[in-house]
C-alpha positions in Angstrom: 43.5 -36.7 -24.5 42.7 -38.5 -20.9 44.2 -38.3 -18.2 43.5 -42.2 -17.4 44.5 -42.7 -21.8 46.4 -46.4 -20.5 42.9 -47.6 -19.2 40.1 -49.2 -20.3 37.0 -47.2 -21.4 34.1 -47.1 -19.1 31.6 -49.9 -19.7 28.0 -48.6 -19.3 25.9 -51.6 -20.1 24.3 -51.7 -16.7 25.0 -50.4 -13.5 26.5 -52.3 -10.1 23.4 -51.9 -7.7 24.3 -49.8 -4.5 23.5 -49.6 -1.0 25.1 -47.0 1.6 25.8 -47.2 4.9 27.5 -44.3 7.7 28.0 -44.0 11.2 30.0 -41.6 13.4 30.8 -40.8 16.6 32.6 -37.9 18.2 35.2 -40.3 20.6 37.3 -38.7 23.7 37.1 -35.4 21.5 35.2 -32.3 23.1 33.8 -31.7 19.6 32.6 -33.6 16.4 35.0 -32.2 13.6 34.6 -34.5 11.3 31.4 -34.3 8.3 30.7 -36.6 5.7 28.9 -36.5 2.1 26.4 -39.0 1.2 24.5 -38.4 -2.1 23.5 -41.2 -4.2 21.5 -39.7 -6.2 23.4 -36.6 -6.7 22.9 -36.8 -10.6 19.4 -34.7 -9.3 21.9 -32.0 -8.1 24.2 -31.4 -11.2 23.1 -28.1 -13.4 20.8 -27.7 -10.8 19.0 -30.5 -11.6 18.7 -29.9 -14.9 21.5 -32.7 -16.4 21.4 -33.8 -19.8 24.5 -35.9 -20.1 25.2 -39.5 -20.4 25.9 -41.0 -17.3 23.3 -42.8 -16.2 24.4 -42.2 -12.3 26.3 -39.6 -10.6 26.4 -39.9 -6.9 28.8 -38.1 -4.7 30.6 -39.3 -0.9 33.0 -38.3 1.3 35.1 -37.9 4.5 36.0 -34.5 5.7 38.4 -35.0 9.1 38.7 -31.6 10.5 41.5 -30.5 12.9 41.7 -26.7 15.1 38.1 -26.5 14.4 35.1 -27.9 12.5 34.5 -25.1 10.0 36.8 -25.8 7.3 35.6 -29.3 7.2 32.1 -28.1 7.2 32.6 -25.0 4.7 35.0 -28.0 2.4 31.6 -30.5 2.0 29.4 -27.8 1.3 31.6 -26.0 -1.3 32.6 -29.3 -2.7 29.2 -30.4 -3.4 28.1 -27.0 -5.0 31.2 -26.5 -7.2 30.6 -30.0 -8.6 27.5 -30.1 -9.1 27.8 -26.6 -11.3 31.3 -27.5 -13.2 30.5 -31.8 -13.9 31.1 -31.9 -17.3 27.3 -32.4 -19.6 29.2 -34.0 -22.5 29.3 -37.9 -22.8 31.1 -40.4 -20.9 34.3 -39.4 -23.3 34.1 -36.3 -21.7 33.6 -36.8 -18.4 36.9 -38.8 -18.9 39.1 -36.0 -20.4 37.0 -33.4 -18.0 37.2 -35.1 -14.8 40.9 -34.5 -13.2 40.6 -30.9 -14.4 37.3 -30.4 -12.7 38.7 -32.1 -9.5 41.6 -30.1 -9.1 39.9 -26.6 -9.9 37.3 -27.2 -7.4 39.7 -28.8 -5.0 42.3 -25.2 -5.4 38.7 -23.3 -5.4 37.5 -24.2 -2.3 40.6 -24.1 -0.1 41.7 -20.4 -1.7 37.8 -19.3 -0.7 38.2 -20.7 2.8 41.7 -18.8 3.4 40.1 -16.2 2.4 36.6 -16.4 4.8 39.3 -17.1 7.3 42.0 -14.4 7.4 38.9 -12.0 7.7 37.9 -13.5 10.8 39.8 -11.7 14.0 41.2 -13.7 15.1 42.2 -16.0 12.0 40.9 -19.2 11.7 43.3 -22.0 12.4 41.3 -24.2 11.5 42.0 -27.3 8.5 40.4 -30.6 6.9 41.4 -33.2 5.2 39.0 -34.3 2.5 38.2 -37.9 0.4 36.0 -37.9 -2.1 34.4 -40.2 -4.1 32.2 -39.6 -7.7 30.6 -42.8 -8.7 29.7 -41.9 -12.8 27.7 -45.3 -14.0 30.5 -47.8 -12.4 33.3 -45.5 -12.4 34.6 -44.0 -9.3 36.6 -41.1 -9.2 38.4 -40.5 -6.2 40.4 -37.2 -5.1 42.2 -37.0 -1.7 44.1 -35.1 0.4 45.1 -35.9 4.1 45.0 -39.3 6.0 41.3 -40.2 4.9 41.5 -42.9 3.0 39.1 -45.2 0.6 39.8 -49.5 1.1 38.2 -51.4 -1.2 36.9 -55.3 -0.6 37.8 -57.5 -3.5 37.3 -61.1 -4.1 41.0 -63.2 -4.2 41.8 -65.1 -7.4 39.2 -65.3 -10.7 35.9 -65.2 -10.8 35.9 -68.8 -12.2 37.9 -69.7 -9.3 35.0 -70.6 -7.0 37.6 -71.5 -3.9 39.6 -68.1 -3.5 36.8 -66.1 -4.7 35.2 -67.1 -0.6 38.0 -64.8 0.6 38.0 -60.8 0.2 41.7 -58.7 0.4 41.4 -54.9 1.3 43.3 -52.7 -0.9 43.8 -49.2 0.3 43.1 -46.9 -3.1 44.0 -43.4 -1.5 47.7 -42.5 -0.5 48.0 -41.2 3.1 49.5 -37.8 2.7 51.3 -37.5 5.7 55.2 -36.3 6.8 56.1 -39.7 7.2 55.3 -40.9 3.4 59.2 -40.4 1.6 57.5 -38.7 -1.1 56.1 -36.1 0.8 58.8 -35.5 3.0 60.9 -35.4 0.0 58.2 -32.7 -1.7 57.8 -30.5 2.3 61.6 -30.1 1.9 62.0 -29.3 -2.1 59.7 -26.7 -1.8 60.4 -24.4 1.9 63.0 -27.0 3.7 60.6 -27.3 7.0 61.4 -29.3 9.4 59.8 -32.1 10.0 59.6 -33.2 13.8 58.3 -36.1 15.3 56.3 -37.1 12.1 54.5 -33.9 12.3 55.0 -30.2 10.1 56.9 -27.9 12.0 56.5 -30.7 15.2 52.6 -29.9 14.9 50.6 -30.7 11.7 50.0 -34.3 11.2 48.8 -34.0 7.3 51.2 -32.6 4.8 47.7 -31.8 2.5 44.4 -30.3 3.3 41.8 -27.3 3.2 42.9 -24.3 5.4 45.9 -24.2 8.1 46.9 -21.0 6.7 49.8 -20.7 8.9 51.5 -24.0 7.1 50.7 -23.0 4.0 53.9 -21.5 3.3 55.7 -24.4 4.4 54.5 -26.6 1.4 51.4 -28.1 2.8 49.3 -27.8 -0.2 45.7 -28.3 -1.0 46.5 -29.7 -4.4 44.5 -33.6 -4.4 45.5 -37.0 -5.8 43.1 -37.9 -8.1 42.3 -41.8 -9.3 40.3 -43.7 -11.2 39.0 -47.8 -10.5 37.0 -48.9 -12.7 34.3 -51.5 -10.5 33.8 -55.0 -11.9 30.3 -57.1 -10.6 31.2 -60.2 -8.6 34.9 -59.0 -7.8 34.5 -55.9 -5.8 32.2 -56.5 -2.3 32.4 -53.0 -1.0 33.9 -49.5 -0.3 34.9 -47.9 3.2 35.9 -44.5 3.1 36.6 -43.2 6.7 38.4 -41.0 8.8 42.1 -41.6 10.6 40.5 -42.1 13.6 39.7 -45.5 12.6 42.5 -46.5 10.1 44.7 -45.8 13.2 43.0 -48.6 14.8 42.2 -50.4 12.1 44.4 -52.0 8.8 42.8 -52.2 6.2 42.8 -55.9 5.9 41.1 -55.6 9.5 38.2 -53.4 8.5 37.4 -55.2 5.4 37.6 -58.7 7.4 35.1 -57.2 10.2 32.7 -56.0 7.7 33.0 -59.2 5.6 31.4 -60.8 8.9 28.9 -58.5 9.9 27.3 -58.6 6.5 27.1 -62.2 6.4 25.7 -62.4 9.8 23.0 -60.1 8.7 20.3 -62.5 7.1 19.3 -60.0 4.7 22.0 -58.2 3.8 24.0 -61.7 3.2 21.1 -62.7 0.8 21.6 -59.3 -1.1 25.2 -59.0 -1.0 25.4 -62.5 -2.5 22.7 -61.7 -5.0 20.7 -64.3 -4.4 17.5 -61.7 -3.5 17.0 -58.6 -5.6 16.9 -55.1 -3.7 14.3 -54.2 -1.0 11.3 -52.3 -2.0 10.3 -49.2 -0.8 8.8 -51.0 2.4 11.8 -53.1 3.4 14.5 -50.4 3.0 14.3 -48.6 5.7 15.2 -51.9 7.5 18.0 -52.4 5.2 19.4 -48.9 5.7 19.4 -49.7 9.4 21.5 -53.0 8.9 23.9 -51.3 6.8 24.4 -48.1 9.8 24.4 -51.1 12.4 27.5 -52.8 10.5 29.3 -49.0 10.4 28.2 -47.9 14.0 29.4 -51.2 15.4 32.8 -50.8 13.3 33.2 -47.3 14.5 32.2 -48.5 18.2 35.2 -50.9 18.7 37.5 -48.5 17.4 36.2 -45.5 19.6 35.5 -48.1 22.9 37.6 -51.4 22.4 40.3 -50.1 20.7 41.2 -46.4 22.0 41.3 -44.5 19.0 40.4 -41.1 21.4 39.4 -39.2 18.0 36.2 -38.8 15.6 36.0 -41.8 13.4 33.4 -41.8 10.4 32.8 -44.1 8.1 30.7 -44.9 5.1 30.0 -48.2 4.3 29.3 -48.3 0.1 28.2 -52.1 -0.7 28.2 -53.4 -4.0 25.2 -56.7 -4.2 26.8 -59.1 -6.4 24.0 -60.6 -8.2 22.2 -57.1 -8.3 22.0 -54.8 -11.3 19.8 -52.3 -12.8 17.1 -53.1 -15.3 19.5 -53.0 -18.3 21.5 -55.0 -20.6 24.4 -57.3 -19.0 28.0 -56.3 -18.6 30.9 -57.6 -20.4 33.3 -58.4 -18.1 36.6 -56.3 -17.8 38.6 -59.0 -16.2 40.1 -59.6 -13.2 42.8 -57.2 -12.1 42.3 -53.6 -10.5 41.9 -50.9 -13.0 43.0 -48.0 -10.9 45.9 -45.6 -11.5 47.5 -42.1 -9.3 47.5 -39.1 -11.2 49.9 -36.5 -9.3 
């Protein structure tokens, strides 16, 4: 049995073209702490390269926001990234499916056991802690897995695709849940399990995140490294684009804010408009690199007002994951899966 049984099966008749964009910058902050994962093509990776399963694509992203320290954000991505890449499942697609939430948890538990571990043998301890947001894309299937204030907003088009009028207009809809004192469930789940207090919208008056990799010294308090895990199954022509990024800018940002920014940066790009519309296939090999740099540009300049303009005084990074509408690999058409969001929490 699944864990996403009430869903619809993956459809793998072609595959929603992708283009990837990141920027960062360290902010007021003395030091970068934050890291980021951008694989693509991280299908090359799993079984050490040696993959024999379905899925057509496996790529890998995400947003590690480290606090105390950089080296549990650091040790998380590189951990992260090897554990999945030796436990994805090399069944079919129905396997990957029943397989997935599993695999996501162990390796989520895994790494943050392995880095309490590194740290109590340091003198003095590490302190140090990370949130962490990933993001498997398996054909057009993403698989997301949080824990922490990182979050994953997704660009979708309002109305039908048949409705030509409100399909002009994108909404952003925030797919991760903030884990944070001040959500009622979490505060509710901090005081079940040790009865902390919770001051000022902070752990004990001093963590911000009621989830993440390492702060051993809360662990005992109920911050946990346990993830959400979710599946949204993308649709061509409804969903524009992804943003995964740190705090630092979703404190500065809504999510309705970033998605609107974006919206207009692409379409002022000449080129990026044309492929984000569909109405030019992908660059080749020699136009890509100029395509790559549009697509940082639109995340550096993003990340720029809310480090300059707009005060965020922390690390902000942000990927930029753009979905060309009239793009798709060399395969069959898709049958369409309709119009509303096929995405579901798994606690």
């Amino acid at each position: 049995m699944s864990l996403f049984d009430d869903l619809p099966d993956p459809v793998t008749e072609y595959l929603i073209d992708l283009l990837v964009g990141t920027a960062a910058e360290k902010g007021e902050r003395t030091e970068m702490q934050d890291t980021h994962l951008n694989i693509p093509d991280f299908v090359s990776k799993v079984a050490a390269g040696a993959y024999s399963g379905e899925a057509q694509r496996i790529s890998l992203f995400g947003v590690f926001d480290g606090h105390g320290g950089a080296r549990a954000a650091h040790f998380a991505k590189q951990r992260i990234m090897e554990q999945l890449s030796a436990k994805f499942p090399s069944g079919d697609l129905a396997q990957i499916e029943k397989d997935i939430k599993r695999i996501l948890l162990d390796v989520y538990k895994k790494t943050d056991e392995e880095f309490l571990r590194e740290a109590s043998r340091q003198r003095p301890h590490w302190k140090d802690g990370s949130t962490a947001t990933t993001v498997l894309l398996v054909n057009n299937t993403l698989y997301i897995a949080n824990i922490g204030d990182s979050a994953v907003v997704i660009a979708r088009y309002r109305g039908k695709q048949e409705d030509k009028l409100a399909s002009t207009s994108l909404t952003g809809i925030q797919l991760t849940r903030d884990h944070t004192p001040l959500d009622p469930g979490e505060r509710e789940r901090l005081a079940r399990t040790s009865g902390i207090r919770i001051i000022d919208g902070r752990v004990n008056g001093q963590l911000e995140v009621s989830r993440s990799f390492g702060d051993y010294q809360f662990k005992r308090h109920g911050v946990t490294c346990i993830p959400d895990v979710k599946k949204y199954e993308l649709v061509r022509g409804r969903d524009r684009f992804i943003l995964i990024a740190c705090d630092g800018l979703w404190k500065c940002f809504s999510p309705q804010e970033a998605v609107d920014k974006v919206d207009r940066l692409i379409s002022a790009n000449p080129t990026l408009s044309k492929f984000a519309s569909g109405e030019e296939m992908l660059p080749e090999t020699s136009d890509s690199h100029a395509t790559q740099r549009a697509l940082n540009a639109i995340c550096s300049e993003l990340v720029q007002e809310a480090v300059l303009q707009r005060l965020s005084g922390d690390n902000v990074t942000c990927l930029l994951l753009l979905f060309p509408q009239g793009a798709a690999s060399k395969l069959p058409s898709l049958k369409e899966t309709g119009d509303e969001a096929h995405f579901k929490l798994a606690n």
